[in-house]
C-alpha positions as CSV (number, residue, x, y, z in Angstrom):
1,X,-17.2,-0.1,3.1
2,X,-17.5,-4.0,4.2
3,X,-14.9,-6.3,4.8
4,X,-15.2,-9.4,3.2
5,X,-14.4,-12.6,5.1
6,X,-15.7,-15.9,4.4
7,X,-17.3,-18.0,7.6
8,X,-14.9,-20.3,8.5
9,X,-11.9,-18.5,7.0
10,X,-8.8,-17.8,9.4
11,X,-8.6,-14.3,9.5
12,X,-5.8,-12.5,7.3
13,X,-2.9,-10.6,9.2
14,X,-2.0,-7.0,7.7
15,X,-5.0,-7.2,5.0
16,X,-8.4,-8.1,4.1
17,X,-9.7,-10.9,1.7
18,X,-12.1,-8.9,0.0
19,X,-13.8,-5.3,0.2
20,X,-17.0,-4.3,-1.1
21,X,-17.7,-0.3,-1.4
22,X,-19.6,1.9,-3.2
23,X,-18.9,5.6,-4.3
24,X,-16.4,7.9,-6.4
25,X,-13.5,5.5,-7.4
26,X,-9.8,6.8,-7.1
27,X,-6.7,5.3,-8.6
28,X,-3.4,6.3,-7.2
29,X,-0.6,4.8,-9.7
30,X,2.4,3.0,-8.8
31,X,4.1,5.0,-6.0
32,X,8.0,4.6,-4.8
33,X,10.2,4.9,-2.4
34,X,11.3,8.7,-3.9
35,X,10.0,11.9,-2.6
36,X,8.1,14.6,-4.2
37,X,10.9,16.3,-6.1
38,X,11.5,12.3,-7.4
39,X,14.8,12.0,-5.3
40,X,15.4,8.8,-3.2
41,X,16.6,9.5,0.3
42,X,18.0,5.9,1.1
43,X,18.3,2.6,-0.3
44,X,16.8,1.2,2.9
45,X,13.9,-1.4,1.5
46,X,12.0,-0.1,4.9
47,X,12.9,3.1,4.2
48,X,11.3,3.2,0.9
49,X,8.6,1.6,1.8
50,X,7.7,4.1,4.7
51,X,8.2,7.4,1.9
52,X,6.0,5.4,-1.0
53,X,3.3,4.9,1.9
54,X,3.5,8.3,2.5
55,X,3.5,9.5,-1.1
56,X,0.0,7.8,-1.3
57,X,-1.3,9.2,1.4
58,X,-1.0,12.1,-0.1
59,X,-2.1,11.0,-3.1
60,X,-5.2,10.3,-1.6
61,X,-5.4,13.5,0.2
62,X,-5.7,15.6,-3.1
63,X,-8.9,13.7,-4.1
64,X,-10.2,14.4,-0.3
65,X,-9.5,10.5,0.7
66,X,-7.3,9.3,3.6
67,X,-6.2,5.6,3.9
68,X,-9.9,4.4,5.8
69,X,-11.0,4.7,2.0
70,X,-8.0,2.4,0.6
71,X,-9.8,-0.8,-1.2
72,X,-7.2,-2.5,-2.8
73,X,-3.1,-2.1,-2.7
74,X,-0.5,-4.0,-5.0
75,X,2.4,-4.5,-3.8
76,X,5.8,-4.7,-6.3
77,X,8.8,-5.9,-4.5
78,X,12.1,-6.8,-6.0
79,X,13.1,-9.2,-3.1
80,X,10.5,-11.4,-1.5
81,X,13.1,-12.4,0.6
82,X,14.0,-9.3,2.2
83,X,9.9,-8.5,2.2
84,X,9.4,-11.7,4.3
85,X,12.5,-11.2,6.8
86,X,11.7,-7.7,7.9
87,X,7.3,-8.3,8.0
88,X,7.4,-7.0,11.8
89,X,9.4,-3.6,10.2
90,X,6.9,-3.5,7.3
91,X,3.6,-3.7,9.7
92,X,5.2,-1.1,12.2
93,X,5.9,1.5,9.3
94,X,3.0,0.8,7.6
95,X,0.6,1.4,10.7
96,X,2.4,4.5,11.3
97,X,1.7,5.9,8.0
98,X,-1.9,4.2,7.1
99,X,-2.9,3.2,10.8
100,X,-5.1,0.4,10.8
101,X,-6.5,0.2,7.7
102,X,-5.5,-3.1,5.8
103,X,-7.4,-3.4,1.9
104,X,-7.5,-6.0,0.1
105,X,-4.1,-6.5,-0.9
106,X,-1.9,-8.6,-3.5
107,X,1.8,-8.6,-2.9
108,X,4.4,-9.9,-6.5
109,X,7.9,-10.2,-6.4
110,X,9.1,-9.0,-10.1
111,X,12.5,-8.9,-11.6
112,X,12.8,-4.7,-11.7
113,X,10.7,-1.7,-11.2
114,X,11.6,1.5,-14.3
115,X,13.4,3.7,-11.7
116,X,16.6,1.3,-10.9
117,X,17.1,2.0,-7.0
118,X,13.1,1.4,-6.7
119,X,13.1,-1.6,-4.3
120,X,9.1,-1.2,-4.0
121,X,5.9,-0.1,-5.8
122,X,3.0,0.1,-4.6
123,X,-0.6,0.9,-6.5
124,X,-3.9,1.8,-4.9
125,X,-7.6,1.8,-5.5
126,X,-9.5,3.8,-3.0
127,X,-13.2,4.6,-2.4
128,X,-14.4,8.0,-1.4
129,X,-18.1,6.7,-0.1
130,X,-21.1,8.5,-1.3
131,X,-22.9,11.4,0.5
């Protein structure tokens, strides 16, 4: 896998601008902040974020890929406020779950996710490199 950053570019806190990779592609869908019976612990927007991080990773893990092979992430919050006011929360979970591997990532603010106490989704492309 190769990071992509462009000479000259400042470079991006918390993900990459581009990734290039090659080998067996792996989609996880839109994960939330619920856990694997589909129950949601808290309403805590850091909460849920930490449990839907960890709901990837393991994810990942049933197609033999950890968060090193993450390529892309899209990020679905329902508050870009909230999202901006707790970052330094958001990168501490997040390297505590995924360490420090930062994907290219897009991050959009919509109006709802389907499950109504959802405050996050997040989707992932990941690739497994070949042998």
């Amino acid at each position: 896998m190769n990071i992509l950053q462009p000479p000259g570019w400042a470079q991006p806190k918390g993900y990459a601008n581009g990734v290039a990779a090659r080998g067996t592609l792996v989609f996880v869908g839109g994960q939330i902040g619920w856990n694997g019976a589909q129950v949601f612990e808290s309403d805590d927007f850091i909460d849920q974020t930490r449990q839907t991080l960890m709901n990837i990773r393991e994810v990942l893990a049933c197609a033999g890929a950890g968060p090193e092979h993450m390529v892309r992430m899209t990020w679905y919050v329902i508050d870009r406020d909230e999202y901006n006011s707790r970052l330094r929360e958001l990168g501490t979970v997040y390297r505590g779950v995924m360490g420090k591997h930062f994907p290219a990532m897009t991050c959009i603010e919509v109006a709802g996710l389907m499950e109504d106490r959802a405050k996050i989704e997040i989707e992932v492309t990941a690739v497994l490199p070949d042998v």
